[in-house]
Structures are given as structure tokens and as C-alpha cells.
N, C-alpha and C positions, 0 to 999 in steps of 0.2 A: 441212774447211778446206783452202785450196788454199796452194801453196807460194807463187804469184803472183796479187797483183791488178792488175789493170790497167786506169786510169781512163781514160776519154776522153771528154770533150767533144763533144757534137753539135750544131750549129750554122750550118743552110744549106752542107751538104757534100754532096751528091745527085751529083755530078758525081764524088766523091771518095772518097766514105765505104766502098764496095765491097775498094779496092785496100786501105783500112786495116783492116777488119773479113779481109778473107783471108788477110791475112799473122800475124794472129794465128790465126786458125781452122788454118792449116795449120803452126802450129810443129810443129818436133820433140821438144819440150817439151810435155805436154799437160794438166799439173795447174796452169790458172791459173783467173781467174773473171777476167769483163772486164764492167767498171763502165760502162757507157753512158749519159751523165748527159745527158739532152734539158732542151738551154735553151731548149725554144720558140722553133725559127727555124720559117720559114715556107715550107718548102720540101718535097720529101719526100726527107729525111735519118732519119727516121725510121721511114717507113713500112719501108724498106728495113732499118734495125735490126732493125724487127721480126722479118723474113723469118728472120735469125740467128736471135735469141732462140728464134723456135718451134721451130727446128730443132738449136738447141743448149744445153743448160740451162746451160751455163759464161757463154752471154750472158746480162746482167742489163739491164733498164731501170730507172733512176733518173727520175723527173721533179720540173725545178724547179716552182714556180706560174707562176713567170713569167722571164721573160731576163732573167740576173745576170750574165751574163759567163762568163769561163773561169774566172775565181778562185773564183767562187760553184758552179761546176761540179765542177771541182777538189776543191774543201772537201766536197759532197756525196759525193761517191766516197769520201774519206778516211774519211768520216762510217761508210758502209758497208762501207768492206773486210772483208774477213777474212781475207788470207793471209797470208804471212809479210814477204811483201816489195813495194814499190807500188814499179810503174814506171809512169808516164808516157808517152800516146801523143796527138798530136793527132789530131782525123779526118780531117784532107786529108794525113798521114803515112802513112807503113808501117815495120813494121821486116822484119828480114829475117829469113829463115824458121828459121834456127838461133839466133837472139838468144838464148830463153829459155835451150836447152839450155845452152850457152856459159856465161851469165849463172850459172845452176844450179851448173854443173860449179866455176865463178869463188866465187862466196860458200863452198861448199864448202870452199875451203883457204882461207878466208880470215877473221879476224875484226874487219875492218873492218864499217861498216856501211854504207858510201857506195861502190858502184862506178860507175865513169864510164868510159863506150865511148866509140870515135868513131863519126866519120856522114858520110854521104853527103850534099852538095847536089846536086841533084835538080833538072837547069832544063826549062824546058818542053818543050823538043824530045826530053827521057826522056833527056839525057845526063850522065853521073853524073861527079863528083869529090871525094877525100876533103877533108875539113874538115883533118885532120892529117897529110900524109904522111910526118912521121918515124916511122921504126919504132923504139921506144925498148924493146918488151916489156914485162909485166906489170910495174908498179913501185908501191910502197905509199910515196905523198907526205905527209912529216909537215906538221900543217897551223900554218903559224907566221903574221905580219906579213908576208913577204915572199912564200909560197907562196899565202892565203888570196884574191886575184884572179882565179887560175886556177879558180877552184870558184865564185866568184860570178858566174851565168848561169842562164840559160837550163836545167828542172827536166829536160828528156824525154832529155839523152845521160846519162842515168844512173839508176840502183836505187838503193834505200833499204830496208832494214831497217825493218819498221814497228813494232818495238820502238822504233826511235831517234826517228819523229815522235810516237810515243805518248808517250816519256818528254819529247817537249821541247812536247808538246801545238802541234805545229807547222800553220801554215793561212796559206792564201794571203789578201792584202789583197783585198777587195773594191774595186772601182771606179778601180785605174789598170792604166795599159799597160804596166808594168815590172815584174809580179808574183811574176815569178820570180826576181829580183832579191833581193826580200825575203825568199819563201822560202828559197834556198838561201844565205843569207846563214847566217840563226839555225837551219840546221841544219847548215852547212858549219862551222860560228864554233866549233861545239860538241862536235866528233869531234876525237879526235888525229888518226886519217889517215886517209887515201883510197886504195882500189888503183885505178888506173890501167889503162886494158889497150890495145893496138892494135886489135881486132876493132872494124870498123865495122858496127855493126849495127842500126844506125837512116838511113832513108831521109827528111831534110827536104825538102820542097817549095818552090825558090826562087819569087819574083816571083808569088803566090798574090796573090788578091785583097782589097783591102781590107788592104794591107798604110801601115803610114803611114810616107809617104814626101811630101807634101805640106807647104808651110812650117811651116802650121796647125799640123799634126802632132808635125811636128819639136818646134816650141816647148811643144806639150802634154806632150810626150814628157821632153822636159827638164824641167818642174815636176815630171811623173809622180815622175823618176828624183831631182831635191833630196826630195821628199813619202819614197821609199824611201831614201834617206839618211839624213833625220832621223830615219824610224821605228826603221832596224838602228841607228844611233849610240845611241839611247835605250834603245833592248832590251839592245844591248853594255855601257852604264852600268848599267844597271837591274841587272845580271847581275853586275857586277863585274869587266868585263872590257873593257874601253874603250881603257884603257893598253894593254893588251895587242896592238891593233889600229890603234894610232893613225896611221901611213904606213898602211896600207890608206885609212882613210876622208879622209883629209889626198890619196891618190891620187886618189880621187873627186871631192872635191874641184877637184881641180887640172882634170882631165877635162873636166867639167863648167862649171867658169869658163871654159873655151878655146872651148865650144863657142858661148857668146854671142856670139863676135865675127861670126857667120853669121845673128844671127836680130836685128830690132826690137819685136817683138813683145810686150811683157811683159820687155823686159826689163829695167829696174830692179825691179819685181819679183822675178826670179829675181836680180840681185843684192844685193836687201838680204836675202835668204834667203841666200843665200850667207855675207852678213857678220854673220850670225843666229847660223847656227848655228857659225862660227867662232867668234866671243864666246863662245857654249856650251860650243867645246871648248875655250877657253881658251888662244887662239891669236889675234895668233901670241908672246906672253911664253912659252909649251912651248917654240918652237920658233927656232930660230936658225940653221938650216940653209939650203942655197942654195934649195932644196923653198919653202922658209919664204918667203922673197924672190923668190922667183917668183911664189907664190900673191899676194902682197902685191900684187905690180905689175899682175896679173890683175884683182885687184879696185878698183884704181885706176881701170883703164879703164871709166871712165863714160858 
């Protein structure tokens, strides 16, 4: 059993997948297994897996039947782990060569089960800048109502303890663009804290292809993210913990209605979802704050 698993997605990355597969292969950490979960693109992203695999039994190939996406990618790696801890790597990423050790040496003093590094963006011309440049040092964030935004994001700047998605039987939604959203919601929702640390040790890929950025998108993008709304609101009820987070999804909320003033698309649509799942939460008679009256005037606008 290795200390680290580490999943990654494959998926017409031929152009990429080399720079991600090395920086894992040359950690100075060396007890991981990496999960190489082929979605069936059509490129040769794979063949070049392979090259790894033969030459290193820490690489694994996974194969889907057919292309699910990253969340069905995702889920199959989880499916298969064995180590102690999954971290998250795209295949047009990299991290950096000391991440695991770091990483390793971080969970060690720690019994948190969530740690979150920063990162690098990464634009095309290969010039780098951090996502966070205050230097705050190692800090363990309790995770309340008002802290719990900073944790919902995006799975790959962070480790997880795979005792903690085992125990919360945690998986990514299949079939929207905002997946990580979900995940790290109902596993962020359910940890008292988080350590923090300054080490940037993941390298993101700005301006990559087939990024959406198109109106289309945009407005798919926004149902994605009410669909991921409703699901964490329901999962937070279902749990018994709703109250507990109620300005968090009342934030989203608020978000989320502002961004309709940019799109015609569907959008009554996305606004009777809106005043959907409002009614749901029982809003706004919970609520009488200025937050309250804001949202209110938000979804006026028809």
C-alpha cells in the first residue's frame, strides 16, 4: 500500500501529458501509485501512458468503456486507490517536484484530514504567478458559516485523507462542469478544520483548450452550478446540517442571481430555480437581513 494515490484523468492531452506524468515520476517522495484513468479520447495520450506504466509499476492504467468525463474518471480512481491519501492531478498539470515530500512531512504533524497548498498559474508563454501571494504560514482553519467558501472549489490544490472520503462514501457528480464544487463541498462541510500551508506546489495550465468561455457555456455553466447548489443544499438537509450553513448557500445564492444580468439564454429558467429552491430554504420569512433584501430585489429583476 503506498502512502499516496494519485488520480489523473486522460483525455486528448498528447501535447501535455508527458510534463504531468514527470513531475510525478521524479518526486522526491517516491511511495505513491498513480491512477491513470483513460477516458477514451482519441489521440495518443495514452499510448504514451503507457510508455510510463511499462517502465514503472507505480503507474496504473484504469480504463473506462467509454468517455464519461472527469467526474466518472475521477470516481474510477477513487474506486481503485489504495494509499493513504488521494490527491488530485489534471493531465495538462504538473506539480512540483517536492510537493509529495512537503505534503508527507505536512500530514505528519497534523490531524487534520484536508490539506490545501497553493498554485501556480501557468500561462502560455511558461510564465508563472502565484494564485496567493500573502505569506500567512502553515495555519489550521476551523470550518464554520463564514470560513466554509474558501474550501469550496476546485479538488487538485489539495490532499485528502482517504479514510475521510471512505467514511463520507464521497464521488464526484457525473455529467456537469462544476464538479468539484460538489465534491469538495460534502467533504469540506464535514471536517472541523483544514491546515492551510503557503507551499505552492501545483502548477495550473491557464488559457488550455476547450476551456468554456463562450456565452453558450457561460449559461450551461450557471444551471451546472444552481444543479450543484441544489444537490450540496439537499445533502446539508438530509444530514442535518443546513442551519448550520445557511449564509454560505444564501452566498451562492446571491452569486449566482447577479450573474444573470449578463446572459438571455434560459434565463427565466435559471430564475425560477432560483425562487425554487429559495421557497425550499424557506426564504426569505428565515431571513430579514440586508443579504435578505438584496437577494429579494435580485430576483425581482425579470
Amino acid at each position: 500500500m503506498a502512502v499516496f494515490s494519485i488520480i489523473v484523468p486522460v483525455y486528448n492531452v498528447e501535447k501535455e501529458i508527458r510534463d504531468c506524468l514527470d513531475s510525478i515520476k521524479n518526486q522526491t517522495f517516491g511511495d505513491f501509485e498513480v491512477l491513470c484513468v483513460d477516458d477514451r479520447g482519441k489521440d495518443s495520450s495514452m499510448d504514451i501512458v503507457r510508455e510510463y506504466a511499462n517502465a514503472d509499476s507505480r503507474f496504473k492504467i484504469l480504463t473506462q468503456e467509454e468517455n464519461k468525463g472527469v467526474s466518472a474518471a475521477r470516481n474510477a480512481g477513487l474506486d481503485a486507490a489504495t494509499g493513504d491519501v488521494i490527491m488530485f492531478v489534471d493531465s495538462d498539470d504538473w506539480i512540483e517536484l517536492n510537493a509529495l515530500e512537503v505534503l508527507n512531512n505536512k500530514l505528519s504533524k497534523t490531524k487534520c484530514d484536508i490539506v490545501m497548498f497553493n498554485n501556480y498559474n501557468v500561462k502560455p508563454d511558461g510564465s508563472k504567478k502565484l494564485q496567493d501571494e500573502d505569506k500567512e504560514g502553515d495555519r489550521t482553519i476551523k470550518i464554520n458559516d463564514d470560513e466554509l467558501t474558501l474550501f469550496v472549489g476546485v479538488c487538485w490544490n489539495r490532499v485528502f485523507r482517504k479514510s475521510l472520503i471512505d467514511r463520507l462514501n464521497a464521488r464526484f457528480p457525473v455529467g456537469l462542469i462544476v464538479e468539484d464544487s460538489d465534491f469538495t463541498f460534502k467533504v469540506c462541510s464535514q471536517v472541523d478544520s483544514i491546515l492551510v500551508i503557503d507551499d505552492p506546489l501545483y502548477d495550473y495550465r491557464l488559457e488550455r483548450e476547450g476551456s468554456y468561455t463562450t456565452a453558450d457555456n457561460v449559461q450551461e455553466r450557471i444551471v451546472d452550478e444552481l444543479e450543484v447548489l441544489k444537490n450540496t443544499y439537499r445533502y446539508a438537509r438530509d444530514n442535518g446540517y443546513d442551519k448550520k450553513y445557511r449564509k454560505y448557500f444564501l452566498h451562492l445564492i446571491g452569486t449566482t442571481a447577479r450573474k444573470i444580468v449578463s446572459i438571455t439564454h434560459r434565463r427565466r429558467y435559471i430564475i425560477q430555480q432560483i425562487h425554487d429552491l429559495l421557497i425550499e430554504m424557506d426564504f426569505p420569512a428565515a431571513y430579514k437581513d440586508l443579504e435578505a433584501k438584496r437577494l429579494t430585489l435580485w430576483m425581482g429583476d425579470k
